[in-house]
N, CA, C and O of each residue as an XYZ file, in Angstrom:
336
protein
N       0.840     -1.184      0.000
C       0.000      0.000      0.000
C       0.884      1.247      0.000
O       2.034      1.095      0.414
N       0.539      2.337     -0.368
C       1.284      3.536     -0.920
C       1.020      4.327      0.382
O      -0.121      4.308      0.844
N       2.329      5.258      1.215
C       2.359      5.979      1.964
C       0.758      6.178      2.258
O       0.134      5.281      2.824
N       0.223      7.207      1.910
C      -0.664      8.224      1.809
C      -2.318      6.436      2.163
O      -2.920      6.184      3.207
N      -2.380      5.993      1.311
C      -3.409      5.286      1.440
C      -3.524      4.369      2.672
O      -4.456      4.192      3.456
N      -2.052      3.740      2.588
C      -1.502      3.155      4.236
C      -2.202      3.615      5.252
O      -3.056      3.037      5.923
N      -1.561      5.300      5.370
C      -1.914      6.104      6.575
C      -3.498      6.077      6.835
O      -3.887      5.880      7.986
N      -4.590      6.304      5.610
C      -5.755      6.572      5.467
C      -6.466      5.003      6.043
O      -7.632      4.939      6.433
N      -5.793      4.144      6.016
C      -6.311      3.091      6.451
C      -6.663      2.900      7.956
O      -7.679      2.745      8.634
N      -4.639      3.031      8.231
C      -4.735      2.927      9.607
C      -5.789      3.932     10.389
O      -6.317      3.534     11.427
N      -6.006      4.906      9.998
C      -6.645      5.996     11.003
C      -7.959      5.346     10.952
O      -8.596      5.188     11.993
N      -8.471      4.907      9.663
C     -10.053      4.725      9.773
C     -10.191      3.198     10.289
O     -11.366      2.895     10.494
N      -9.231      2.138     10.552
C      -9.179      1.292     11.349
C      -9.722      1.936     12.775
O     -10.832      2.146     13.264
N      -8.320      2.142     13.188
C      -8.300      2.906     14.555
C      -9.136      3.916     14.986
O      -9.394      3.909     16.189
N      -9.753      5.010     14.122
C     -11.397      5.515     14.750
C     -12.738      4.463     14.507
O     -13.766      4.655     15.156
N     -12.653      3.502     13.662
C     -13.639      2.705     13.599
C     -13.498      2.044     15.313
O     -14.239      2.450     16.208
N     -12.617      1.173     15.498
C     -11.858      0.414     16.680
C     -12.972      1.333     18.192
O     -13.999      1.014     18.791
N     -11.964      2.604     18.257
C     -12.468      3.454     19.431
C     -14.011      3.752     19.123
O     -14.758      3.976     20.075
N     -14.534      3.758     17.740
C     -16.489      4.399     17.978
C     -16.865      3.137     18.399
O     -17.786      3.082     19.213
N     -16.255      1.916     17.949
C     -17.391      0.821     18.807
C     -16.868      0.267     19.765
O     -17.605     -0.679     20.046
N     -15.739      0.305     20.666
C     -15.582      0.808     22.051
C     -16.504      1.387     22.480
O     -17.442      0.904     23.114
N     -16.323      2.570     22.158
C     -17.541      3.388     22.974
C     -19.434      3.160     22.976
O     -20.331      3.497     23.748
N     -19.380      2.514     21.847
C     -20.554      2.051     21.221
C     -21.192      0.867     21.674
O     -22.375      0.601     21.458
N     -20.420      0.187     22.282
C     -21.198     -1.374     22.655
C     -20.647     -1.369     24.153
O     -19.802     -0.612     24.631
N     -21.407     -2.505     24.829
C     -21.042     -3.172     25.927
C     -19.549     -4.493     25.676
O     -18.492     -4.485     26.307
N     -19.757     -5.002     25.116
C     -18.498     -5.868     24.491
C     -18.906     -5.737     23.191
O     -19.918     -5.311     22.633
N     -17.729     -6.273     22.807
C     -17.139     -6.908     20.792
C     -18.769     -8.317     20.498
O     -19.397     -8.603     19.479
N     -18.876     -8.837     21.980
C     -19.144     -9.941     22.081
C     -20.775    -10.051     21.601
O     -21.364    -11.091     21.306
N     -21.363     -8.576     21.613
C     -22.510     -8.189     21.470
C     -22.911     -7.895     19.846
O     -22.487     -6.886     19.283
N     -23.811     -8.928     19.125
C     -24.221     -8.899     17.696
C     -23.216     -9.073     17.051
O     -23.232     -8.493     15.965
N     -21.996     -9.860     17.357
C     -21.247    -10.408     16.283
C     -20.568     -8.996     15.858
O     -20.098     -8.758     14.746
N     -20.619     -7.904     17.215
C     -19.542     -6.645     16.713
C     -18.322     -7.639     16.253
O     -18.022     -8.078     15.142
N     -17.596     -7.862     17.863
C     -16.086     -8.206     17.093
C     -15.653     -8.932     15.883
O     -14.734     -8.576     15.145
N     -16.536    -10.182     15.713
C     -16.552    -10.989     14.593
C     -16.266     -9.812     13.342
O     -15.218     -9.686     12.708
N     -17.417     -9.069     13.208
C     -17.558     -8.540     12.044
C     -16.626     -7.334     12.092
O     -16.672     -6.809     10.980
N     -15.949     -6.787     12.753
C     -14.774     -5.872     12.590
C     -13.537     -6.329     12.418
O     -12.652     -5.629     11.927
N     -13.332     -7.734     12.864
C     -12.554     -8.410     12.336
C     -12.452     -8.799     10.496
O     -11.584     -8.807      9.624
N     -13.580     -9.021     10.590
C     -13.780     -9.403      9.045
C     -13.667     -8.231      8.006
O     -13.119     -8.359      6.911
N     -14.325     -6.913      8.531
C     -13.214     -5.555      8.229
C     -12.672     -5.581      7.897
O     -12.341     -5.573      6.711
N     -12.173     -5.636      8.918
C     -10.342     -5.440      8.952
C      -9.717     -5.898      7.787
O      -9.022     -5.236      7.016
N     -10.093     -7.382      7.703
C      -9.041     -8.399      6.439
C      -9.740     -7.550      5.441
O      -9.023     -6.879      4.699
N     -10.768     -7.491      5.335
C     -11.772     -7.208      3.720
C     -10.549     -5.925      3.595
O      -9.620     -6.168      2.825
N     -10.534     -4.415      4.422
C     -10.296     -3.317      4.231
C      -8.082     -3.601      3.625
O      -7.439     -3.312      2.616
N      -7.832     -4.110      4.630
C      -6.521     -4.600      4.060
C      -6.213     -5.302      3.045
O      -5.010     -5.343      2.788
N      -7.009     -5.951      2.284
C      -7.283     -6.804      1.415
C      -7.308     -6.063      0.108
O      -6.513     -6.287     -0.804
N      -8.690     -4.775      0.053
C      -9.231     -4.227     -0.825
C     -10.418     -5.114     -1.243
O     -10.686     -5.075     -2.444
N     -11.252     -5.986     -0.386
C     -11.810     -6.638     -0.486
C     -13.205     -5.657      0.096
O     -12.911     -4.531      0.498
N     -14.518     -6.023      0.138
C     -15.602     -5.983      0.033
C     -16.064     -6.806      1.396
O     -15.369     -7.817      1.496
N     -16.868     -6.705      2.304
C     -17.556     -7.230      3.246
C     -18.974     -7.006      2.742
O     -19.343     -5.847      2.550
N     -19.942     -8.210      2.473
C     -21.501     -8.509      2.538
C     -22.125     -8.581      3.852
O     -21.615     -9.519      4.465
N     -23.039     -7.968      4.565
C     -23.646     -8.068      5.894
C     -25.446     -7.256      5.198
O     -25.496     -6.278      4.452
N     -26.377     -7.843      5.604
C     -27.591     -7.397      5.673
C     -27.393     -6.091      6.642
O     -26.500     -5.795      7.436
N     -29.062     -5.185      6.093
C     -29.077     -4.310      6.553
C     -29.290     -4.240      8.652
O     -28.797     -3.552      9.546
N     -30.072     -5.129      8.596
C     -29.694     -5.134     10.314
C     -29.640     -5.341     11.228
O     -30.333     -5.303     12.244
N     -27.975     -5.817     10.667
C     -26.635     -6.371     11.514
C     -26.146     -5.361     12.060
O     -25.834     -4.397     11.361
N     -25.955     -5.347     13.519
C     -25.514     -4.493     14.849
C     -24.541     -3.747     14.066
O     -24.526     -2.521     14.179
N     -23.671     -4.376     13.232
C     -22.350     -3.842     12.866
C     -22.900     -2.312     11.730
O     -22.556     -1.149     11.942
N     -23.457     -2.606     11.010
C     -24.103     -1.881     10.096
C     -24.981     -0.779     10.631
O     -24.932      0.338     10.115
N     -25.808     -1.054     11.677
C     -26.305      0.069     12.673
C     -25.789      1.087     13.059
O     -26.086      2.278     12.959
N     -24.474      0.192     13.803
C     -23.894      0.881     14.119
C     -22.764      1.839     13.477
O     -22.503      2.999     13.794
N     -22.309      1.225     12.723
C     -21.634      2.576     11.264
C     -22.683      3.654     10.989
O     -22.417      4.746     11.492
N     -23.571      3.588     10.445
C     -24.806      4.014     10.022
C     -25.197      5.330     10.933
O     -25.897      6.224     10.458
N     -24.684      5.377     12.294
C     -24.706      6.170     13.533
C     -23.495      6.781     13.693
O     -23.401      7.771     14.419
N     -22.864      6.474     13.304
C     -20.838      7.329     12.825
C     -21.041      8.451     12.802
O     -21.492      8.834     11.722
N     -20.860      9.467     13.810
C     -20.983     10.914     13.683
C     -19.700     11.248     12.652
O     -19.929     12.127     11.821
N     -18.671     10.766     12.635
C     -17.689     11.274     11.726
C     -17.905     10.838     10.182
O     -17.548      9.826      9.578
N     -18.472     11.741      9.859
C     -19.018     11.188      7.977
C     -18.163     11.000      7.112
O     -18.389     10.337      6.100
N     -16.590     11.780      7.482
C     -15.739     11.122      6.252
C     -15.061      9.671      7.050
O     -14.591      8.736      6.402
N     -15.101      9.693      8.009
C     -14.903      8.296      8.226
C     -15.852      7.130      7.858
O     -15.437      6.113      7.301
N     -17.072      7.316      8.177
C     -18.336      6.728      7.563
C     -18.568      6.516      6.346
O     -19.308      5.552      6.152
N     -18.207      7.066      5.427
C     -18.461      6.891      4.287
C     -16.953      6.180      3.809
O     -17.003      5.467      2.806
N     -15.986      6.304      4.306
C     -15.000      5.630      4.115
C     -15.132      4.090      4.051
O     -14.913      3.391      3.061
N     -15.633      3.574      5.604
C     -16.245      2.148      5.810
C     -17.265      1.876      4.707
O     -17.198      0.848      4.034
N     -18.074      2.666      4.551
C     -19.075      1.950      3.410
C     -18.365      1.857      1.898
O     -18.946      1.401      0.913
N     -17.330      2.250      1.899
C     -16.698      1.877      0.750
C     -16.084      0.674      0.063
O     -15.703      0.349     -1.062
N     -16.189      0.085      1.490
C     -15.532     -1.631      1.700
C     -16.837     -2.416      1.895
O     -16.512     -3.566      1.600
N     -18.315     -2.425      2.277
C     -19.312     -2.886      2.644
C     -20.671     -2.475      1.329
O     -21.120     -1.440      0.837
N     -20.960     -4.148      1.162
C     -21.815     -4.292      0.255
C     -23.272     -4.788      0.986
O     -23.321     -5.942      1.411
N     -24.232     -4.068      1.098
C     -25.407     -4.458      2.051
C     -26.429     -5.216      1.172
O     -27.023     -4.670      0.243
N     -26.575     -6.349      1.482
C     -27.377     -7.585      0.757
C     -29.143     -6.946      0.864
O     -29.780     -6.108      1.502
N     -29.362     -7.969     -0.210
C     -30.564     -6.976     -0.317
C     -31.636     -7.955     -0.176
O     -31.653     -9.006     -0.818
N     -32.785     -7.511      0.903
C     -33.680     -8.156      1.494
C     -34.650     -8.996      0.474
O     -35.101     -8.800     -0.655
N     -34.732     -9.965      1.394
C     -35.513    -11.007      0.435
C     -36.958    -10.887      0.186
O     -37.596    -10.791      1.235
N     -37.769    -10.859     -1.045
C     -38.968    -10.525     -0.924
C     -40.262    -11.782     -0.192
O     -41.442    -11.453     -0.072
């Protein structure tokens, strides 16, 4: 990864990390940690994460007061589309 995009990663790792800290009671709650884990690889990857619309994890982005961080995460997240 190139200086500049590197850096852009790590930060939106690491404010993602601290909003759902603050955001949940544990990781352990709706498959947070699971699915920030899975983040993680997708975002390092350049990969794509699939999660329905609502999954704790997705809620909770969705509530991201920081919008260029927010919209950052949804750049890696593909939201499946409800079944009729």
């Amino acid at each position: 990864m190139p200086g500049t995009q590197h850096e852009f990663i790590i930060k939106l790792l690491g404010s993602l990390f601290d909003y759902l800290l603050r955001e949940t009671d544990s990781f352990e709650d709706g498959y947070v940690g699971e699915d920030f884990a899975y983040f993680v690889g997708a975002v390092t990857k350049g990969s794509r994460c699939l999660w329905p619309e609502d999954r704790k994890f997705i809620q909770l982005l969705r509530r991201w007061e920081d919008d260029e961080q927010r919209c950052a995460a949804f750049n890696y997240i593909d939201i499946e589309e409800e079944e009729e």
